[in-house]
N, C-alpha and C positions, 0 to 999 in steps of 0.2 A: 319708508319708501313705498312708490305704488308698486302693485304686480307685475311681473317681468315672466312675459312669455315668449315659448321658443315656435319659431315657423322653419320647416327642413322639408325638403321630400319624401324621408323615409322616417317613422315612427324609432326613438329607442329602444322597441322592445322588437322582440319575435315571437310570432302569434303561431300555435298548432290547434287546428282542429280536426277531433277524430271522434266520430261515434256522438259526434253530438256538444260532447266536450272541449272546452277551450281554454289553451294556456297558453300566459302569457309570461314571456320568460326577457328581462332586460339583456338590449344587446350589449355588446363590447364593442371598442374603438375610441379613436381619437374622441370624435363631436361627442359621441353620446357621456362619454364617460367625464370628460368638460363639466357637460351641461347640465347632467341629469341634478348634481347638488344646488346648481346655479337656479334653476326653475321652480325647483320644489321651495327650498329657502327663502323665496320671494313669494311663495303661492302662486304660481303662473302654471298654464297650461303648455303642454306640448302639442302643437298643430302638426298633423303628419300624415300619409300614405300609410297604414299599416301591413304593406306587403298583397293583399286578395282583390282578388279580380270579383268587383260588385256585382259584374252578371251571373257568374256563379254559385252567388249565396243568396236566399231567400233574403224578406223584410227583417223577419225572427231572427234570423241570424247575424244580417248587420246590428240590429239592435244588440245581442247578447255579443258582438264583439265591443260596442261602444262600453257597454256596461261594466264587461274585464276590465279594457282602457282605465278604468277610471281609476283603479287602486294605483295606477301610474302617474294621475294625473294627465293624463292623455286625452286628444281629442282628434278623433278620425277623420279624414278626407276623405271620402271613398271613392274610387277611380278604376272605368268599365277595362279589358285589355285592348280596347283599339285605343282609348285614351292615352295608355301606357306606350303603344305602340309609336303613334302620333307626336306626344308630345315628348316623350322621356328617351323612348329609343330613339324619335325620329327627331323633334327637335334641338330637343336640348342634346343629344348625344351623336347625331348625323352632318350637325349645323353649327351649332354653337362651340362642341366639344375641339374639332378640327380649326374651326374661326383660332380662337381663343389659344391653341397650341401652335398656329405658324405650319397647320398643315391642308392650306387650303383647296388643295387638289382632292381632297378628300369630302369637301363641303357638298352636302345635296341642300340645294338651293328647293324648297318647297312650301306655296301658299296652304298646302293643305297642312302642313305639320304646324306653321305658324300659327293659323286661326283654332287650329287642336293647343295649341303652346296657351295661345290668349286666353282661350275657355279656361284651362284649369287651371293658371294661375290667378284667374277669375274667382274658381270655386276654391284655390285656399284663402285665396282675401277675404270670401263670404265666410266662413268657417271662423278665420281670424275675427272679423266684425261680430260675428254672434258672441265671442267668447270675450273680447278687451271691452273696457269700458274709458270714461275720461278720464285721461291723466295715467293712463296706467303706460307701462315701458313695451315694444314687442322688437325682439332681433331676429330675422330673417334670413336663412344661411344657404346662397350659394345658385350657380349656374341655372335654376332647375326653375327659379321664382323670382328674375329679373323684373318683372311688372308689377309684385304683389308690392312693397312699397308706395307709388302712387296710387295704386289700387286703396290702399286702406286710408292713404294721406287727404285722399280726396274728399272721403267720408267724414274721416276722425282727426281732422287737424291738430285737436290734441294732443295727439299719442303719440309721444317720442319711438322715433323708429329707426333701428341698428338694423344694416346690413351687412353681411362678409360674404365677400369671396374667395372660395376656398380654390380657383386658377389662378391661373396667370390672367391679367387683362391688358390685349393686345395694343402695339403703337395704332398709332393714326392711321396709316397707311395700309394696315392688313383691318382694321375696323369697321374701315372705312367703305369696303367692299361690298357688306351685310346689307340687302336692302332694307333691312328692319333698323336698321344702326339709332333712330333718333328715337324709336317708340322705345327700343332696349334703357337706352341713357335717358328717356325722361321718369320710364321706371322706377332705374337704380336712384334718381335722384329725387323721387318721393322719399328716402330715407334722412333720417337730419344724422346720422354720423356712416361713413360706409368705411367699412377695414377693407384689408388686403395685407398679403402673405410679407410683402418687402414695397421698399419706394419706388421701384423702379415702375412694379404694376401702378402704383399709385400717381404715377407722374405721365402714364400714359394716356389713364383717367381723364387727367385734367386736363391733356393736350387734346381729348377729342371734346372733351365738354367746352374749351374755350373754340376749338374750331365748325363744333358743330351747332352750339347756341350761342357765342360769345360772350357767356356769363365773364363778369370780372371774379378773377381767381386772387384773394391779395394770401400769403402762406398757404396755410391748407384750407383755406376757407372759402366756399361756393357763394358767391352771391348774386341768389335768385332772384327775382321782382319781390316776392314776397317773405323770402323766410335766407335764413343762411345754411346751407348744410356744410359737412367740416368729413374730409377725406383723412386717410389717417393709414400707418401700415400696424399692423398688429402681428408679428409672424408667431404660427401657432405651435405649442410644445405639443408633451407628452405625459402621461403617469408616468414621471420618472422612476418612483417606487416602485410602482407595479413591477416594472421591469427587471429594477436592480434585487427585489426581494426576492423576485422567483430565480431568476441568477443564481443569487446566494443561496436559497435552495437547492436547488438544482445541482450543483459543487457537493450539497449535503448531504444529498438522499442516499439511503442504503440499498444496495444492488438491486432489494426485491423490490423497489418502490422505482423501479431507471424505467421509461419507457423502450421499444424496440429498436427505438432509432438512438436512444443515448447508449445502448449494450453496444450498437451497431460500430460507433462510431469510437465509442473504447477500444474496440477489439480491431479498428481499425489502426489505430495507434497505436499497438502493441506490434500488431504485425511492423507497421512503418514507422517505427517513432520522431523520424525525421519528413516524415509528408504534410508539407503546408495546406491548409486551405483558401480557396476566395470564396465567399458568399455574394451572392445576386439572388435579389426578393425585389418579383415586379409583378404587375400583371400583364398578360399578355396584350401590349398596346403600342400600336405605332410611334408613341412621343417616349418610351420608355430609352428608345435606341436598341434594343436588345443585339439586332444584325450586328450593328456598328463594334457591340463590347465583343461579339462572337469572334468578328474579324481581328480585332485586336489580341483574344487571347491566342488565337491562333498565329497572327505575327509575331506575338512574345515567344511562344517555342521556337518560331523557324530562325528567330535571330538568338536565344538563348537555348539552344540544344540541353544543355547540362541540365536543364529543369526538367525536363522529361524525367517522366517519371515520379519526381519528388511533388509535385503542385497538381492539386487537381483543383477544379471550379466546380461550384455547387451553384446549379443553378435552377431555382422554385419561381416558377411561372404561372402564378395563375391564373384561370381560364377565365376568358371576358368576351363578350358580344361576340361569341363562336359563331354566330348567325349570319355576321356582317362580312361581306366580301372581301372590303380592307382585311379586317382582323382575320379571315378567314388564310387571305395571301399569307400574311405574317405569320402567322402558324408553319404555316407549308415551307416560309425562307428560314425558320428555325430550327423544325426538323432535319432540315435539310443541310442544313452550315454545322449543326452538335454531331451528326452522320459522319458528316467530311472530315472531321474534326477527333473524330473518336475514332474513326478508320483509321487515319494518315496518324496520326501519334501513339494508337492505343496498341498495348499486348493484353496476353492472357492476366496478367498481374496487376495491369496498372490501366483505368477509364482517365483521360483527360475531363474527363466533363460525367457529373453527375446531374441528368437531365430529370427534374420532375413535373410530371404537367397536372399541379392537383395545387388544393391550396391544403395548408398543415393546421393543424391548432396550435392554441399558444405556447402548450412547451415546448413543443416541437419545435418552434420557433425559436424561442429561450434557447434549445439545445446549441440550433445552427449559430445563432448569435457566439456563445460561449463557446465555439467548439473554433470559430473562424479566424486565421489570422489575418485576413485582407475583406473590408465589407466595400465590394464595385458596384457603385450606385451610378450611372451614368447614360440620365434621360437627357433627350434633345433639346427636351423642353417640361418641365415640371413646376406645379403650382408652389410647392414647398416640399415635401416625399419626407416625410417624420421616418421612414425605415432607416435613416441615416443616425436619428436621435434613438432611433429603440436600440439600437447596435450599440453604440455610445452607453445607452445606461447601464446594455445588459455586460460588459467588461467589468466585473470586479474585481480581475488583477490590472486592471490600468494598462493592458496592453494591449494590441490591434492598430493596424490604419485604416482609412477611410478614405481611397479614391472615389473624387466628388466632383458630378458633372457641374461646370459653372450655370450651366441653363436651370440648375433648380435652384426654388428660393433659399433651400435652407443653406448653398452655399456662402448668401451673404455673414449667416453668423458662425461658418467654420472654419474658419482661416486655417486652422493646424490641419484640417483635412490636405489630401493633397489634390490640389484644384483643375480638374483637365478641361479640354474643349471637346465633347462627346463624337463632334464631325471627326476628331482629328487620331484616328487609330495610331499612327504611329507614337502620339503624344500618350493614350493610352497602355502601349505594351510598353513601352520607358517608364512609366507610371508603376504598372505590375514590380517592375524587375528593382527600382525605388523603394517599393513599400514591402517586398520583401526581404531587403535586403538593409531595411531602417533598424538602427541598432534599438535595443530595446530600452537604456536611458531615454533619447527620445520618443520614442514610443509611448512612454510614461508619459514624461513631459508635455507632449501632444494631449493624451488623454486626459490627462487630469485638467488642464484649462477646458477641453471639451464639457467635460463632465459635470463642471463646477457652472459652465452657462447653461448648458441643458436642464442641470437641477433647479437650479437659480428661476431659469422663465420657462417653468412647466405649463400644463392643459390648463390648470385651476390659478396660476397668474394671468395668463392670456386669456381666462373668461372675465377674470377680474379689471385686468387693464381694460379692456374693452368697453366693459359697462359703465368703469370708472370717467371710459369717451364719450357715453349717452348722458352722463351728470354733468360734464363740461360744457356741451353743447345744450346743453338745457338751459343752462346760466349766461352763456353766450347770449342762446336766443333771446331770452329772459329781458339780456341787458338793450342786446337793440331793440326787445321789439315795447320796449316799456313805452317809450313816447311815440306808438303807434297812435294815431288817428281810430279808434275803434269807435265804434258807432253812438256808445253810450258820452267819450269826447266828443266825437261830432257833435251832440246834438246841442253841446256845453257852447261850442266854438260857432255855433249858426245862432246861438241866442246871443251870445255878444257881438256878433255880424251887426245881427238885423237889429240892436239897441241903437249902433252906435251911429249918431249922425252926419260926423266929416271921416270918412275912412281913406287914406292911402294905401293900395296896392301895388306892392312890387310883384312881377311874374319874370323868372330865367325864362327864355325861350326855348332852347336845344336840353333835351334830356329832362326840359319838365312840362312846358306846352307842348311840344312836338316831339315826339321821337328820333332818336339820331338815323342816319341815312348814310349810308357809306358816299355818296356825293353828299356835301353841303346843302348845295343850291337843290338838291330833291325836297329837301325838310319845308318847304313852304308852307303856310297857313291851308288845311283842310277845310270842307264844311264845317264842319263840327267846331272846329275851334273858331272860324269866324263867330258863329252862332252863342259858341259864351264868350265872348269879348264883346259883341254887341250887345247882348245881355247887362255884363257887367259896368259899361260904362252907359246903359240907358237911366242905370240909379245916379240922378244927380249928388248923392251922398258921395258918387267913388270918382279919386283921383287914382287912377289906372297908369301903373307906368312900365314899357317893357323894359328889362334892364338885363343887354345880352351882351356877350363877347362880339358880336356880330359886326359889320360895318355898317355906317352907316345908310347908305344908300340901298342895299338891300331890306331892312327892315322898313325903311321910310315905302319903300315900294310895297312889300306886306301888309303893313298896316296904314295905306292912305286914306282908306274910307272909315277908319275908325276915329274915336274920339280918344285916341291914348299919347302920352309921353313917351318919348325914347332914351333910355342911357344906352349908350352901343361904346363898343371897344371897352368892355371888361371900367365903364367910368371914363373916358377921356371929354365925350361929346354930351349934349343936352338938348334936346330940343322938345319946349317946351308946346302942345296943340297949338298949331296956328300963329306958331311962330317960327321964326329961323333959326338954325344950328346955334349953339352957345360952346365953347372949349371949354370944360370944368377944371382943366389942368392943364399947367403950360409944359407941354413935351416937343422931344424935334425926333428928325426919321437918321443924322450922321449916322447914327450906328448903322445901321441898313448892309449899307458896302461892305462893313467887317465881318456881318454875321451870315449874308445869304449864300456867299457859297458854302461855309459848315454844311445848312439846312439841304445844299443842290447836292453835296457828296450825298447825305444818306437817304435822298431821292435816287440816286444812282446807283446805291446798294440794297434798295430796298424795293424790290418789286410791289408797283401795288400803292406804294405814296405819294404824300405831291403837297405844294408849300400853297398856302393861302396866304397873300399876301393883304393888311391892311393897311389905313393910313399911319398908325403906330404900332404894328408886331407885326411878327412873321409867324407862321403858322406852319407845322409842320402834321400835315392828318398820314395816319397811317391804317386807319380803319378797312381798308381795304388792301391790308395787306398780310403774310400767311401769320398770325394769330400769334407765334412764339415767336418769330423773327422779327415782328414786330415790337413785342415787348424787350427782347435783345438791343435792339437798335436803337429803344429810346432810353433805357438805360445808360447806353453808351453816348449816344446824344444828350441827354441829361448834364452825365459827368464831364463831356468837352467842354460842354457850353460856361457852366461852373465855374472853371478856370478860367474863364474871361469876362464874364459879363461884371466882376468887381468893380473895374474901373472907367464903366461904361453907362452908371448908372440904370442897368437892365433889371429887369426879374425873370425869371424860367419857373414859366405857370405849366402845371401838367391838368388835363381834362381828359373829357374819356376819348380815348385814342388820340391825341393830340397832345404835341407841345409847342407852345407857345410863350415866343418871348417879346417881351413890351417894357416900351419905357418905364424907369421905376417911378413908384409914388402913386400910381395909378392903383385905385381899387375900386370896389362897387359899394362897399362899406360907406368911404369917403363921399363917393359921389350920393350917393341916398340920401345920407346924414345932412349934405346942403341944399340938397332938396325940399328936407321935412322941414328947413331949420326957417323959424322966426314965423308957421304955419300950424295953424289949430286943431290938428288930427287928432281926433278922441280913438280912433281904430285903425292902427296898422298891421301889416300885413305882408309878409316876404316867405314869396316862395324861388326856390333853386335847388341843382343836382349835386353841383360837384364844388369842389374845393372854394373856386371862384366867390360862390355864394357864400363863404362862411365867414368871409369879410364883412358881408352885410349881414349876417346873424349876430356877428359878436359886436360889432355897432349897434345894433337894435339892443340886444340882451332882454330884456324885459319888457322892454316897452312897446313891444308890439308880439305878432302872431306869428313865429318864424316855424317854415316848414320845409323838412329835406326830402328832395326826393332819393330813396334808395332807402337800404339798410345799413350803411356805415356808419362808421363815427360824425358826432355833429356838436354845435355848441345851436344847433336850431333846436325850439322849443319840443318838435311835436316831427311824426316822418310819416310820408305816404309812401309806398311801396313802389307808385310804376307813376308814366304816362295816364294810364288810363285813370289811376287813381285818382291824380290831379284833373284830370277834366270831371269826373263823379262830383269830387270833392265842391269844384267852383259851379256847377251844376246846383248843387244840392243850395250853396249859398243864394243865388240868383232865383231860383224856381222855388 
């Protein structure tokens, strides 16, 4: 496999220098400890921010920090503190961080942090560039480097590229606010696979990609003019060992090996042998809820008296963007409610609330985990929050609960948790009095299927599945893009052009000469397309014929001053230059009455659509309507239709944003086929977009040049990607 490197904001490791000397020390955590065997194992580098403000260290000395790096496999970014300031505190963390959480009251709206954001997601692209070559893998993780993806895609089309986001990513409608919102999503969509924590971000995704570019979304798959990217949820573990080993330690160790917080909390259970604990491990952040659990454990005592005294809450808050005014309030309404809180309940003998405002190390952490019988995780809003899996692992008697706000992703895989709504305090303190009060059979029972999915889809399967999503997508791409039109084809496919000397041309109109138009009647013939169609039928070798769904009169009016053929209505009509209409197929309009009011209800439910009516179908365009409600509507339009058009002799053709139904028997296949038939064409030639056209591919089959526009599936020989490509393409034949 090629090299597989990692792009983050922050380096795995932690860098001291003192005295001249530097050391570099690997950090701990989720990503890094993922990652660090996944990159190395592949030979990949690590792209990162390694923590120093570049205006403060000499040349010398960013050198001799690259140098360290390197026994890591590491390779530096270096980044000034306004840079840091601008783009990390101020954008990605002032703007995107509140976007992205549903707290937009809090969004500082700023050109200057954006084009700070641009520059250095700039400067890890450059870094990425100097380091991957062709062919090689790169995955790029999270809020901080939204742009780098087309950043490098634009360069190194080669290099398959993974992104994850490690937030939530917001509906449409709070997305939608961002004035940057299209340069964000053309970014993310330089990547050919992009993860996310659950489906739900992943469905949000793709409601702002279909509303903001209205790429066709078919499952998970993006498709772009050019290439297909594939969305995907990947939700991420933990070192479940890690956790449960030290656990199991930590039960073992002998007195003189107990840190001061496990003596602590022994000697606190000797005193109370019957005092419960709740644990809460956040950091100090607005989307955490912390007000909202404060409030609640406070209503569990006033409605539960008898617990006084027996329950206390533990609760580790660690400091974050103490800088920021938000976060600065938040501190202040925390203080302030633990106060109230430890006043109104607390005596000499008994704290309702053990308040800490520091962050712990990892025993420490071990300790709290094994020491708690209730872990209250309950943010407003959370990307995934693994402090719910670390709690889980670290239970090696298989006891504990886990009140679990539904706003965080990992509540999708904890069903035994017990599941609250973070707004809803009252549902919260019923929750405490529940989970204290859960016998310990269940208890087990709850944890042990916890335990068993947690173990099961740890850090090092979720790097695996992942990458596992960069080789699917490879193959995907692989497969459509094999009958691409590449230049070294082209030049194959313009020397049998220019050989051959009676050639028939078929051209789709909509979606392969002209681009679609949310009005029909906008799509008309541009410059440019007059200019190769007069081209193309100046070569006496070509019999040129448009062959569209279109009616006739419209196209007749398009193309008068050419010298071309018309098939129109998807094959019904014919009209050969300089001659009058011909019917290729004997159809009638009866059905009409039966079917158009179907068509006028879901004009009437469907803001935005409207029925084109021809001399044999009915046309239902929805392209101008809201992007998911639309695709709702023809589904269900689809499946009415279905059940009648049996005995009607109908078909129910779907094209892009439209359905259309037309007498049966009619194709474009057909109608070609007696076109070419009993005629001396040494070079044929069909080009079309959508379905319609594949009737006339798999007619032709071999015997001629058949080309799809798009990336989908085809039975056509060869595919161009867009519009544009197909005017290049017949450009290049002509000139």
């Amino acid at each position: 496999m090629s090299k597989l490197h990692i792009v983050s904001n922050r380096l795995p490791i932690s860098i001291q220098t003192e005295n001249d000397n530097i050391t570099v020390t690997p950090s701990v955590g989720g990503l890094a400890t993922g990652m660090r065997s996944i990159y190395k194992e592949y030979g990949g580098k690590w792209i990162g921010w390694p923590g120093l403000d570049a205006c403060e260290m000499s040349t010398d000395q960013l050198n001799r920090v690259d140098k360290a790096l390197e026994s890591e496999s590491c390779e530096s970014v270096h980044l000034t503190k306004d840079e840091i300031n601008l783009y990390y505190e101020g954008f990605s963390n002032k703007t995107i961080w509140p976007l992205f959480h549903y707290f937009t009251q809090h969004i500082t709206y700023s050109h200057e942090f954006w084009e700070s954001y641009k520059q250095v997601n700039q400067k890890f692209a450059d870094k990425a560039l100097e380091v991957i070559e062709e062919g090689d893998t790169i995955w790029i993780h999270d809020y901080q480097l939204m742009l780098v993806p087309e950043m490098i895609k634009s360069v190194k089309p080669n290099v398959t590229i993974g992104f994850f986001l490690h937030i939530p990513f917001p509906s449409y409608e709070v997305f939608r606010i961002l004035p940057w919102r299209t340069e964000l999503l053309q970014g993310i969509l330089g990547a050919d696979l992009i993860g996310f924590h659950t489906y739900d971000y992943e469905r949000h995704f793709f409601s702002c990609v279909r509303r903001l570019f209205g790429y066709e979304i078919s499952f998970n798959q993006i498709h772009l003019e050019d290439r297909i990217v594939m969305a995907d949820a990947f939700p991420m573990g933990i070192d479940y060992e890690k956790f449960s080993n030290a656990a199991l330690e930590n039960v073992q160790k002998p007195v003189q090996e107990k840190s001061d917080l496990h003596k602590e909390l022994e000697k606190y259970f000797l005193i109370s042998p019957d005092r419960r604990l709740i644990l809460s491990i956040d950091r100090m952040d607005y989307t955490k809820g912390i007000p909202n659990r404060l409030r609640a454990f406070d209503l569990f005592l006033q409605k539960h008296p008898e617990y006084i005294g027996k329950v206390t809450l533990i609760m580790l808050t660690v400091p974050s963007r103490d800088e920021v005014d938000s976060y600065k309030q938040l501190k202040s309404e925390v203080d302030e409610l633990v106060g109230k809180i430890n006043g109104k309940y607390g005596t000499i003998n008994y704290t309702p609330i053990w308040y800490f405002y520091r962050s712990l190390p990892f025993n420490n952490l071990i300790e709290l985990f094994s020491s708690s019988d209730v872990a209250m995780i309950t943010p407003v809003r959370d990307g995934m929050n693994l402090v719910a899996k670390e709690y889980v692992a670290s239970r090696t008697n298989k006891t504990g609960v886990i009140i679990l706000s539904e706003m965080a992703g990992v509540a999708k895989e904890m069903g035994e948790a017990i599941i609250i709504n973070p707004n809803n305090e009252e549902e919260i303190a019923d929750s405490i009095k529940t989970a204290l009060d859960m016998p310990l059979k269940e208890q087990r029972e709850r944890m042990t299927l916890l335990q068993d999915r947690t173990k099961r889809y740890d850090v090092f399967k979720w790097s695996r599945e992942f990458i596992k999503g960069l080789r699917k997508i490879e193959k995907i791409q692989h497969s459509f893009l094999a009958k691409k039109i590449t230049n070294g084809v082209k030049k194959e496919l313009v020397k049998q052009y220019k050989e051959a000397q009676n050639r028939a041309v078929f051209l789709d109109y909509d979606g392969t000469l002209s681009p679609f138009k949310k009005n029909p009647q906008d799509a008309y013939p541009d410059e440019e397309l007059h200019g190769i169609i007069e081209k193309l039928v100046a070569d006496k070798r070509n019999t040129v014929t448009i062959i569209s769904g279109r009616d006739r009169d419209t196209l007749e009016e398009w193309f008068k001053d050419h010298k071309v053929n018309l098939i129109v209505e998807h094959g019904v009509w014919l009209k050969n230059y300089g001659q009058e209409w011909e019917m290729l197929v004997s159809v009638n309009n009866s059905w009409k009455p039966e079917i158009r009011p179907i068509l006028e209800s879901f004009v009437d439910r469907t803001p935005g659509s409207f029925i084109e009516e021809k001399n044999y179908s009915l046309v239902w365009h929805y392209r101008k309507a809201e992007p998911e409600q639309g695709e709702l509507r023809a589904n269900e339009l689809k499946d009415e239709l279905h059940t009648l058009i049996g005995n009607l002799n109908l078909e129910v053709m779907e094209g892009n944003k439209v359905i259309e139904v037309k007498s049966g028997g009619i194709n474009k296949g057909a109608s070609a086929m007696k076109f070419i038939n009993n005629k001396s064409f040494d070079h044929i030639m069909a080009i079309g977009d959508d379905w319609t056209d594949e009737y006339m591919f798999r007619e032709l089959g071999d015997k001629g040049v058949t080309i799809k526009v798009g990336l989908t599936q085809t039975s056509a020989n060869y595919k161009l990607e867009s519009v544009a490509a197909v005017r290049r393409y017949l450009k290049d034949l002509v000139e």
